[in-house]
ROZA-347797 format. One record per atom (N, C-alpha, C, O): z negated, x negated, y; residue in one letter. Coordinates in steps of 0.001 Angstrom, whole numbers, padded with zeros to 6 digits. Layout:
// ROZA-347797
+---------+---------+---------+---+
:      c3 :      c1 :      c2 : r :
+---------+---------+---------+---+
:       Z :       X :       Y : A :
...
+---------+---------+---------+---+
// end
This chain:
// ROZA-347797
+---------+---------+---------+---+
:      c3 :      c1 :      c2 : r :
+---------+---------+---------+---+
:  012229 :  008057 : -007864 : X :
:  012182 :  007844 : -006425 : X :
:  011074 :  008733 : -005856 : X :
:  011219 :  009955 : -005834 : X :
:  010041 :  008176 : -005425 : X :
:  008662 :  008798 : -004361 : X :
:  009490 :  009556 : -002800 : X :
:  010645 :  009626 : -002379 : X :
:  008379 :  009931 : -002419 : X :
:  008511 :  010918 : -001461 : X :
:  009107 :  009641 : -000520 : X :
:  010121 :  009873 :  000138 : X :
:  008609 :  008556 : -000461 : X :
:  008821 :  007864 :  000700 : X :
:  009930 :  006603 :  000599 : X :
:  010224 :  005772 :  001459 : X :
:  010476 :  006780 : -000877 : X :
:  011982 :  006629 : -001284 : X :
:  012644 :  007447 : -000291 : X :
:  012907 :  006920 :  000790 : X :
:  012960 :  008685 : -000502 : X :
:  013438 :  009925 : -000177 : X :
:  013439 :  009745 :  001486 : X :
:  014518 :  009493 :  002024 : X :
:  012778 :  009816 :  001932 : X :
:  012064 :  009930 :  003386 : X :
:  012780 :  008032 :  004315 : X :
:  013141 :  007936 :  005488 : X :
:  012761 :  007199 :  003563 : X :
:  013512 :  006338 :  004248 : X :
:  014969 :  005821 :  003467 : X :
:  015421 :  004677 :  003476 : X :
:  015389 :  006697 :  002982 : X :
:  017213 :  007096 :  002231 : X :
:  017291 :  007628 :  003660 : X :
:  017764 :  007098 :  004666 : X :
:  016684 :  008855 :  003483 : X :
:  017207 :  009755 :  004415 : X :
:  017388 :  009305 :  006360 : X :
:  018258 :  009518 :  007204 : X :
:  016174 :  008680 :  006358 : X :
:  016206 :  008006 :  007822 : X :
:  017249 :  006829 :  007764 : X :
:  017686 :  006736 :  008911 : X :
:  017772 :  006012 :  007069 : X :
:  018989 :  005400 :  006897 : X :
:  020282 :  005567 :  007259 : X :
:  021110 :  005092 :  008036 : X :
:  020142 :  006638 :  006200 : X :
:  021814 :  007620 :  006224 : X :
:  021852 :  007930 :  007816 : X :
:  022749 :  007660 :  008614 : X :
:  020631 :  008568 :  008036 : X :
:  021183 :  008776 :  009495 : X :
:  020957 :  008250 :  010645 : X :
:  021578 :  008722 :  011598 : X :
:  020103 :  007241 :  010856 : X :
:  019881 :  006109 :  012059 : X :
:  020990 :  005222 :  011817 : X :
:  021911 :  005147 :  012630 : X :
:  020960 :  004319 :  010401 : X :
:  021373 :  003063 :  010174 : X :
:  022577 :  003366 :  009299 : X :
:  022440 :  002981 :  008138 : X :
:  024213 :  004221 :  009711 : X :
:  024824 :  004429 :  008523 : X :
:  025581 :  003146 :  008098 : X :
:  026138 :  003198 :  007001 : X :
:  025663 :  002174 :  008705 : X :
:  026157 :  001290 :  008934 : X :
:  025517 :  000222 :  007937 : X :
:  026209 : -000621 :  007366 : X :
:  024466 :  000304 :  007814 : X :
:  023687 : -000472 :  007274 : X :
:  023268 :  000147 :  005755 : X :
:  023074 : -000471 :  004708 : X :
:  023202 :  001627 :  006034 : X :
:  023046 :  001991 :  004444 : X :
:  024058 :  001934 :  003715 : X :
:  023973 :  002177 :  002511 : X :
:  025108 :  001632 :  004253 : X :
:  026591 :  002321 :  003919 : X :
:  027285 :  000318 :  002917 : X :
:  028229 :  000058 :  002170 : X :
:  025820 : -000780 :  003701 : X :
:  026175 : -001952 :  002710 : X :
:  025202 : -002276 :  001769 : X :
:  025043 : -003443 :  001413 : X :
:  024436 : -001220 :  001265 : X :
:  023457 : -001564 :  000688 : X :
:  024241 : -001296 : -000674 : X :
:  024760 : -000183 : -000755 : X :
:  024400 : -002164 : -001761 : X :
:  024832 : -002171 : -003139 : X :
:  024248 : -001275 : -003963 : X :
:  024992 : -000551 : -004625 : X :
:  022996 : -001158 : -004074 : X :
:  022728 : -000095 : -005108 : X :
:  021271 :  001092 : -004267 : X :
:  020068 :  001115 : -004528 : X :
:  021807 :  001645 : -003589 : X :
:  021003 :  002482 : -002992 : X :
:  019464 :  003206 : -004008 : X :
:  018295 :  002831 : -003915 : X :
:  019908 :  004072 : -004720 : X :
:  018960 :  004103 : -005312 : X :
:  017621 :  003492 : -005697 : X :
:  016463 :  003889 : -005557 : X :
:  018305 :  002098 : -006372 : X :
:  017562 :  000688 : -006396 : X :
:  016391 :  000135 : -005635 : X :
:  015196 :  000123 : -005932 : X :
:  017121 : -000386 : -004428 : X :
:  016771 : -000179 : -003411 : X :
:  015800 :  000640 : -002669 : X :
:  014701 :  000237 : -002288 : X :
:  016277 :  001806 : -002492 : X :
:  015283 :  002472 : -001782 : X :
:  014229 :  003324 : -002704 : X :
:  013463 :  004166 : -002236 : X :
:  014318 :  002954 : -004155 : X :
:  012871 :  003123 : -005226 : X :
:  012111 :  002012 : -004467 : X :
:  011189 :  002157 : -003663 : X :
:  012671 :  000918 : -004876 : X :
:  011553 : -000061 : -004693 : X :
:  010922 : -000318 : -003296 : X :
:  009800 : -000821 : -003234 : X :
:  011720 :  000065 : -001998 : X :
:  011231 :  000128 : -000910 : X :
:  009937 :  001134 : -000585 : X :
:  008965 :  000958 :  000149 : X :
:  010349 :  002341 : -001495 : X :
:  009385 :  003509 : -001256 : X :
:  007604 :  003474 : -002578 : X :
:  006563 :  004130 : -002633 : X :
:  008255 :  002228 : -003432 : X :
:  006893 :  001716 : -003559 : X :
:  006087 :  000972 : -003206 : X :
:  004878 :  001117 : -003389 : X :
:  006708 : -000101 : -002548 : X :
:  006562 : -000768 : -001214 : X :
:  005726 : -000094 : -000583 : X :
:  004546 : -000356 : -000820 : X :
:  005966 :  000762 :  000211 : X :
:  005369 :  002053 :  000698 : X :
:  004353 :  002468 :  000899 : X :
:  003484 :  002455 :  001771 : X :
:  004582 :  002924 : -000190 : X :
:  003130 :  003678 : -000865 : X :
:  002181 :  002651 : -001058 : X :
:  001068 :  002750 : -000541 : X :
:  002537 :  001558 : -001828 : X :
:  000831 :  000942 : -001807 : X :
:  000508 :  000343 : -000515 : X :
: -000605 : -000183 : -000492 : X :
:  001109 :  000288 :  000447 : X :
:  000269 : -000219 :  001751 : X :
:  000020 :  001129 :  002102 : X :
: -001184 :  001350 :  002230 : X :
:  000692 :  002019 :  002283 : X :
: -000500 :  003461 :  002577 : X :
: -001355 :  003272 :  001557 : X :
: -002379 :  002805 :  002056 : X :
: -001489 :  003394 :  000324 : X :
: -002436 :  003232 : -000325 : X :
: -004008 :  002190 : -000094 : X :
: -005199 :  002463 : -000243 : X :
: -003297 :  000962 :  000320 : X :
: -004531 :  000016 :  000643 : X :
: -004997 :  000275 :  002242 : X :
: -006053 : -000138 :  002721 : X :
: -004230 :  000857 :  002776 : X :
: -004400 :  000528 :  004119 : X :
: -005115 :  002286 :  004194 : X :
: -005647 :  002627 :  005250 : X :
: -005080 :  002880 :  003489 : X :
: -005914 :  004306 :  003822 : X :
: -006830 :  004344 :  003019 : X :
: -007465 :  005393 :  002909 : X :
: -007237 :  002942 :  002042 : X :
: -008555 :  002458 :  001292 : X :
: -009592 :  002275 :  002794 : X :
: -010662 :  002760 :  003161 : X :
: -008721 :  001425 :  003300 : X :
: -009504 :  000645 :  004840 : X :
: -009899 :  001476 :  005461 : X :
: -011098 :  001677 :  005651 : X :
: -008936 :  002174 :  005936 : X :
: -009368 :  002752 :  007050 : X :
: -010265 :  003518 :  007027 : X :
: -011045 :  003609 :  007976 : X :
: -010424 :  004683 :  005296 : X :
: -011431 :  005807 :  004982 : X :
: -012739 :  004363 :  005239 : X :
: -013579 :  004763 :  006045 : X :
: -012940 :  003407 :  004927 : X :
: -014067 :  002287 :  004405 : X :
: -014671 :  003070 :  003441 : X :
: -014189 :  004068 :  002905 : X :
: -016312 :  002305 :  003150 : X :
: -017140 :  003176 :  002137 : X :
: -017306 :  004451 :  002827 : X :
: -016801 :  004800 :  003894 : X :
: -018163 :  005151 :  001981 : X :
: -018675 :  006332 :  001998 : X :
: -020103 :  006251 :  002838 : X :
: -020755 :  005208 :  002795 : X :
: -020489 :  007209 :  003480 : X :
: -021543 :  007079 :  004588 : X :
: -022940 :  007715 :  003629 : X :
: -022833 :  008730 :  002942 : X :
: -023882 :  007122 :  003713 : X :
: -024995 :  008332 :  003071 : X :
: -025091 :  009682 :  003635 : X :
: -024719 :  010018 :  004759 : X :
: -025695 :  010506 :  002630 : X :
: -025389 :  011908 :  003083 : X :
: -024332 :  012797 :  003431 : X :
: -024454 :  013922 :  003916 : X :
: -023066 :  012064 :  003080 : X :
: -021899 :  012500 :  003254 : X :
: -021550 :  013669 :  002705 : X :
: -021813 :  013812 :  001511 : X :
: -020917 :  014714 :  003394 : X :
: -020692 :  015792 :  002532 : X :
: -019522 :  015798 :  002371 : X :
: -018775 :  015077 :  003033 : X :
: -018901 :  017033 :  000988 : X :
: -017419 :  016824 :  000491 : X :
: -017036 :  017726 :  001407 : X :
: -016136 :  018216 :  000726 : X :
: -017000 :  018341 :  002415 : X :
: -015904 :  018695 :  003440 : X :
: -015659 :  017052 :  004316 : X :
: -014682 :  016359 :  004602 : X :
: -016759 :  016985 :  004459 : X :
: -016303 :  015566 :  005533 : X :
: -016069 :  014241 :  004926 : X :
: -015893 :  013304 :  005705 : X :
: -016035 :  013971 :  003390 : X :
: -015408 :  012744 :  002533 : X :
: -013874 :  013735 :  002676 : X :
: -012952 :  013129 :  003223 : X :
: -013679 :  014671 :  002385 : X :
: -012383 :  014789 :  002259 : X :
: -011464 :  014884 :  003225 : X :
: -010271 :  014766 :  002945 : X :
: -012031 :  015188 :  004928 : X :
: -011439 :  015334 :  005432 : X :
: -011297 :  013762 :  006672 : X :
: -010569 :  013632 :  007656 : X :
: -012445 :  012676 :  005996 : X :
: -012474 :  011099 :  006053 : X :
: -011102 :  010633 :  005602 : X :
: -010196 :  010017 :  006163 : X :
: -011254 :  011101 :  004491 : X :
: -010108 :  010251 :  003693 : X :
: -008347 :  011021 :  003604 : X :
: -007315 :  010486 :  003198 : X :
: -008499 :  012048 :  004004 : X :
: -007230 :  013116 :  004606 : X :
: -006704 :  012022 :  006108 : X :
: -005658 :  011399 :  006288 : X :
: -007751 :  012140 :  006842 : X :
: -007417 :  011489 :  008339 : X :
: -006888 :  010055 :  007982 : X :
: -005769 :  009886 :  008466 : X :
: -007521 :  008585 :  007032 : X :
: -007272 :  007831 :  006913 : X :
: -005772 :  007958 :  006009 : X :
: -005225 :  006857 :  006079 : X :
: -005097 :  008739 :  005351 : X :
: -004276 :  008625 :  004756 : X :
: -003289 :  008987 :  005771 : X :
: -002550 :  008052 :  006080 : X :
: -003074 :  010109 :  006380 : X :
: -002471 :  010427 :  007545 : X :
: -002096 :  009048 :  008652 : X :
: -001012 :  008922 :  009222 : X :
: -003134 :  008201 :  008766 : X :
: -003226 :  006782 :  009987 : X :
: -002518 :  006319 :  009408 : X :
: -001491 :  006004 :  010010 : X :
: -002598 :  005977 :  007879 : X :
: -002029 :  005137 :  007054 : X :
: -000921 :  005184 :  007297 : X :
: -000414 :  004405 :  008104 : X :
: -000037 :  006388 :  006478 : X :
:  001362 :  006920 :  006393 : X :
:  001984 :  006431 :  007780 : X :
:  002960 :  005691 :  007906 : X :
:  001351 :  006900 :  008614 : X :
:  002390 :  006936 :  010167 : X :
:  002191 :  005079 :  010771 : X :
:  002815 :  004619 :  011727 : X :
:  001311 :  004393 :  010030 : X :
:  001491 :  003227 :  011139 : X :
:  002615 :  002514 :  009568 : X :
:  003537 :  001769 :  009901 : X :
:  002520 :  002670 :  008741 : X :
:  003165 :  002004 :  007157 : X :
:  004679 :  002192 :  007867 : X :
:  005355 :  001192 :  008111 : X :
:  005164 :  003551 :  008184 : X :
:  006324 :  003987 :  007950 : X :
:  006589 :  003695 :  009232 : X :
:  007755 :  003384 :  009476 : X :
:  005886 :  003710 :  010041 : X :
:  006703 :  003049 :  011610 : X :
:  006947 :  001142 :  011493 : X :
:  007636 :  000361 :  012149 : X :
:  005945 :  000955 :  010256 : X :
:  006664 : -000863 :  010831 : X :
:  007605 : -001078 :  009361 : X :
:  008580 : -001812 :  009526 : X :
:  007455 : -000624 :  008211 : X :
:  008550 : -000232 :  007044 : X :
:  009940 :  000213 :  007212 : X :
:  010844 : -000194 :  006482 : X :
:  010142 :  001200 :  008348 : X :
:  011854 :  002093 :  008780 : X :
:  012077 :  001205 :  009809 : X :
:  011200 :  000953 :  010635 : X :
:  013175 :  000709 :  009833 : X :
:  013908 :  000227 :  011000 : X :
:  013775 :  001311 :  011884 : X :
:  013942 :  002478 :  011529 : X :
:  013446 :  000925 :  013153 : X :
:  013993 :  001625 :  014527 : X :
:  014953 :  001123 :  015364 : X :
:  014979 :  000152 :  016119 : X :
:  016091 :  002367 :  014946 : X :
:  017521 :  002158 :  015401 : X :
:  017962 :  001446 :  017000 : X :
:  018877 :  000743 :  017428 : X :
:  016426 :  002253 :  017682 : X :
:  016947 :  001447 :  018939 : X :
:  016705 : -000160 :  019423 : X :
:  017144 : -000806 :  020375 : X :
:  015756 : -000504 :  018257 : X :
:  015043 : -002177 :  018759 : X :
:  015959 : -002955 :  016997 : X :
:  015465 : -003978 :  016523 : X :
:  016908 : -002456 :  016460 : X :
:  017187 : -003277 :  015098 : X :
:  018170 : -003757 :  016040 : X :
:  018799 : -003144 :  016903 : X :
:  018182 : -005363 :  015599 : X :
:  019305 : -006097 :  016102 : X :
:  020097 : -006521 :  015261 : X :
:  021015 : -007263 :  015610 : X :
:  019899 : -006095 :  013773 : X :
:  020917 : -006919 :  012800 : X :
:  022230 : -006773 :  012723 : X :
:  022897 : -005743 :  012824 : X :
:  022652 : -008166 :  012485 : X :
:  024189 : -007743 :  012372 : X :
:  024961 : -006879 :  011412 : X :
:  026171 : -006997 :  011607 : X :
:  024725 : -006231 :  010653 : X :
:  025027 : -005102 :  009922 : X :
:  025032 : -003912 :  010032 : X :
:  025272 : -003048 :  009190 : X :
:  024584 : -003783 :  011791 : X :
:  024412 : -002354 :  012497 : X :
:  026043 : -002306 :  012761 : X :
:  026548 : -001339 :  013330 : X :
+---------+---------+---------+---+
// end
């Protein structure tokens, strides 16, 4: 289980207990969700860094591709986690 296994277990248990509480094999589950995950942060903080600029230096490739991973993570995991106040499913 990845960090972002871990990280939406945990936002579950406590937004959605209702909903984690019918999930059959949790573990399972929230492995494969949190690889899910990761490769759209992964592709999506490919994008956003784009290529490399000429003359680029390694403070500013690294801190390109730091910022794009950061965009990544936070827009992945805001449309990936249910938000407790707009989920309408019936299993809440």
């Amino acid at each position: 289980m990845n960090q972002y296994a871990a990280q939406a277990m945990s936002h579950w248990r406590s937004h959605l207990p209702n909903r984690y509480r019918q999930i059959e094999d949790p573990d399972e589950f929230f492995t494969e969700l949190g690889e899910q995950i990761a490769q759209q942060i992964e592709d999506l903080s490919r994008t956003l860094a784009g290529p490399d600029p000429e003359q680029e230096t390694y403070l500013s490739k690294v801190g390109r591709l730091n910022n794009a991973r950061l965009s990544a993570e936070g827009q992945v995991l805001r449309e990936m986690l249910p938000d407790p106040a707009t989920d309408l499913s019936p299993t809440r």
